[in-house]
N, C-alpha and C positions, 0 to 999 in steps of 0.2 A: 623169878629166881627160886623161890621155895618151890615151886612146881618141878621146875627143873632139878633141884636138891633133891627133890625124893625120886626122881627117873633115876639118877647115876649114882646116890647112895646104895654102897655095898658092904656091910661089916667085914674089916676084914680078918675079924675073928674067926670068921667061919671059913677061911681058905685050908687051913689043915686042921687037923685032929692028932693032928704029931704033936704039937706043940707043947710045951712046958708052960705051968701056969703064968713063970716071971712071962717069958716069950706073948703070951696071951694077950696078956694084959697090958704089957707095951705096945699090941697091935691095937689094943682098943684104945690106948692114949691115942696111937695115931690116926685110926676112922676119928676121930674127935677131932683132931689137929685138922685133917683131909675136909672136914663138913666145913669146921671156921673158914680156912681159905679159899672153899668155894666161895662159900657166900661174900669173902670180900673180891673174889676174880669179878664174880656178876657185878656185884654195887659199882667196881671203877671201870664196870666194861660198858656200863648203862651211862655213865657217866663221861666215858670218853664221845660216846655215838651221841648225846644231847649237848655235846661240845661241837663234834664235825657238822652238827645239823645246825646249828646256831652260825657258824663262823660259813659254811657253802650257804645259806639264804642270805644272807649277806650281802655278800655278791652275788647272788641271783636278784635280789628286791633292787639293787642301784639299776641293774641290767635287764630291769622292768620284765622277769622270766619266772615263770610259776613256781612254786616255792618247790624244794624238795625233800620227802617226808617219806621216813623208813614206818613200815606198819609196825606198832605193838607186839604183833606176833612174829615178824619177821625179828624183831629185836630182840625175843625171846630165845629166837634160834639159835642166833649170832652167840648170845650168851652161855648156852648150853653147848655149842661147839667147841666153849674155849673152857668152860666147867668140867667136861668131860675125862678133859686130857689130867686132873688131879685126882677124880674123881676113882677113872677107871687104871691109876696108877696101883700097883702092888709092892708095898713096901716089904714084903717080908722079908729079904733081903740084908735087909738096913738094918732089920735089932733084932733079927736069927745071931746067935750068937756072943749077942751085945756085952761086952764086960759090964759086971754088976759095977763094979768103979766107978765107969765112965756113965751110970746110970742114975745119979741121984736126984736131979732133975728133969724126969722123963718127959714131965708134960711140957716145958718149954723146950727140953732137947726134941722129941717129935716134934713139933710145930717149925723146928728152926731145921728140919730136913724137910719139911711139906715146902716150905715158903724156898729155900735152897732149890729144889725138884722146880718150883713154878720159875723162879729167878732164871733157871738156866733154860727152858721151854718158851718164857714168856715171848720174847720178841719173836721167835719165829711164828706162831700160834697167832697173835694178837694178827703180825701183817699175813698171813694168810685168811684166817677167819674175818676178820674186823674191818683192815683197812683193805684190802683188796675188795673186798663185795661192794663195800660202800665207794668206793673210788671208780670202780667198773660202770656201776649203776649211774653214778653224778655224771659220766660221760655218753652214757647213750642217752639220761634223762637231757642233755643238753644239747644230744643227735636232733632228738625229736621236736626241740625246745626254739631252736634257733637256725638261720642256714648255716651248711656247712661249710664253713670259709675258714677264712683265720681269724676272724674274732669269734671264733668258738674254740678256737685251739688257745689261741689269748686269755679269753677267760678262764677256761679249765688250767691252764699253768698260773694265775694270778692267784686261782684259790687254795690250787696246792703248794702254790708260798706260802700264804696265809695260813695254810694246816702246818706248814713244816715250824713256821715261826712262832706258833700260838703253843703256849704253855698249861701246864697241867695239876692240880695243887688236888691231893687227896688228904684225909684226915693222920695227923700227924705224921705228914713228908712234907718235903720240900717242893718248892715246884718243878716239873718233869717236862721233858718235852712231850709233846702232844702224842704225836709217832714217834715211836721209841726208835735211838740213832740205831740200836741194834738192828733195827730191818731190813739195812742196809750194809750189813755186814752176814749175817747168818743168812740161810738156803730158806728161803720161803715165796710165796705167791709174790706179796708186794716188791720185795727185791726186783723181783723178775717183769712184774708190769712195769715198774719205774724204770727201769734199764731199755725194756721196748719202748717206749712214749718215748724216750728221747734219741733213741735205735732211730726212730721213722722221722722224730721232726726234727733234728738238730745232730744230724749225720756228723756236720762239721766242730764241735763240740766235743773236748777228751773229756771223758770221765771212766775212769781206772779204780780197780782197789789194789792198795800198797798190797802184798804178797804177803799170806798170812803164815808159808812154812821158809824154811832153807835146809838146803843140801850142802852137807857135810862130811868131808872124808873124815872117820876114824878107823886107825888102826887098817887102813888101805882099805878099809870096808865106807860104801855111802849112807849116809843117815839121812832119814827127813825128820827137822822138828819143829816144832810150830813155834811163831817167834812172839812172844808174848807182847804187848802192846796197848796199855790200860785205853790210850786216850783214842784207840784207830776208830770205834763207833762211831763217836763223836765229830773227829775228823772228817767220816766218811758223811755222815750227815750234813756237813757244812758243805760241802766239798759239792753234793747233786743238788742242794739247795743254791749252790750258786750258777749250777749249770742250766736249774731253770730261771735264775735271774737273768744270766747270758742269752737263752732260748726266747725270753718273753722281747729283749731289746729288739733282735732279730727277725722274728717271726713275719714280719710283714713284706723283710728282705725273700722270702722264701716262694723261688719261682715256679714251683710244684706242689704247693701246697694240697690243692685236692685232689694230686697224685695220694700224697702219701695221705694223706685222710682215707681215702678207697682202703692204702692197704692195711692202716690201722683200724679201719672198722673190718676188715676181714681177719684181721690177727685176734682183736677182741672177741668178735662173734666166736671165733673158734676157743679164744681162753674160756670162756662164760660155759661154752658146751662143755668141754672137757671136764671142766671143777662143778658143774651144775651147782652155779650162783647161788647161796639159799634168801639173797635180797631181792623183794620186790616193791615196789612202789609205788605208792599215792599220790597225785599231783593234781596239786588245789592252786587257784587264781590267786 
């Protein structure tokens, strides 16, 4: 993580020469604020992947299957992928300007737009960088691990209940879900693997997201606005958590099964190329 902190550390005092010393100097509270939440992106990013790795050996060790084990370095990456996006953020924006007023706690006010900035990035970010790679990689490691039938599609949906249902407790928060219900509501990698896996194996299967805008006549003009909805994450989490509960009863009813395996392993093959996966793997007895 410190390795990584010094590659995307950038003062961002040094973006202009325009600046005013107040202006200055609230950019340097915020490289300050920007360095602390890296370092805690990395700590509970290292700490979510010695989560997923503990809960998939799991059920790999019942199902008597070689263990499966992210390198060191590979973890390193993962984490810097998802450091970066704070890192190589540019607030100046944010307190160009700043009323001296609204300014007398600079240093907690910068920290509580750095954490603001991650809070609204985080779920996308995390299921692209994090849970996709690793969730890509558990299923080829389980291609090569096992024959390909349905209890290889069986097991991979039993663990990612297990992922979906397993809980997450960092230093002073609450407990979290593991994968964040956001993943499934915002645009990123893992929305979009989780939508194909059950695309190929569980055709017969609704799973919808409730509509996130509405159209509205005002003033004989149409408006779109977005319909606000604290609990839809949440919702939506439960909601494909039950549909692989649904998929896992099923799956043995499924008379094409190594149809659709061919064409999920050609779908992945080509995800994997496209996003060039930065997970690779070690697999010990």
């Amino acid at each position: 993580i410190s390795a990584s902190l010094k590659l995307y550390k950038t003062p961002v005092c040094s973006m202009s020469s325009n600046l005013s010393i107040r202006e200055t100097n609230m950019l340097k509270e915020m490289d300050t604020a920007k360095d602390k939440e890296i370092k805690l992106i990395g700590s509970r990013a290292a700490q979510r992947i010695q989560k997923m790795e503990t809960i998939i050996n799991r059920q790999l060790h019942n199902a008597s299957i070689s263990s499966f084990i992210i390198d060191d370095d590979i973890k390193r990456k993962i984490t810097s992928n998802l450091m970066q996006h704070v890192a190589n953020w540019n607030p100046t924006n944010t307190v160009c300007g700043t009323n001296k007023k609204n300014n007398r706690k600079k240093g907690k006010q910068s920290y509580e737009k750095v954490r603001a900035f991650w809070n609204h990035k985080k779920a996308e970010k995390l299921g692209t960088h994090l849970f996709t790679p690793v969730l890509c990689q558990l299923y080829k490691h389980l291609m090569s691990s096992m024959d390909q039938n349905d209890k290889l599609v069986l097991l991979f949906i039993q663990i990612k209940c297990d992922l979906l249902q397993e809980k997450i407790k960092f230093p002073r928060t609450k407990s979290l879900p593991l994968i964040c219900c956001a993943c499934f509501v915002k645009p990123n990698k893992f929305k979009r693997f989780s939508e194909k896996f059950l695309a190929y194996f569980g055709a017969n299967i609704k799973y919808e997201l409730d509509p996130m805008t509405k159209t509205e006549k005002i003033n004989g003009k149409s408006q779109t606005k977005y319909v606000r909805n604290s609990g839809r994450a949440k919702k939506q989490h439960q909601r494909y958590l039950q549909c692989m509960i649904q998929l896992k009863q099923q799956i043995f009813n499924c008379h094409d099964i190594q149809f659709n395996i061919r064409k999920f392993n050609k779908w992945i093959d080509s995800f994997l190329d496209n996003n060039r996966s930065p997970v690779a793997l070690n697999q010990t007895n």
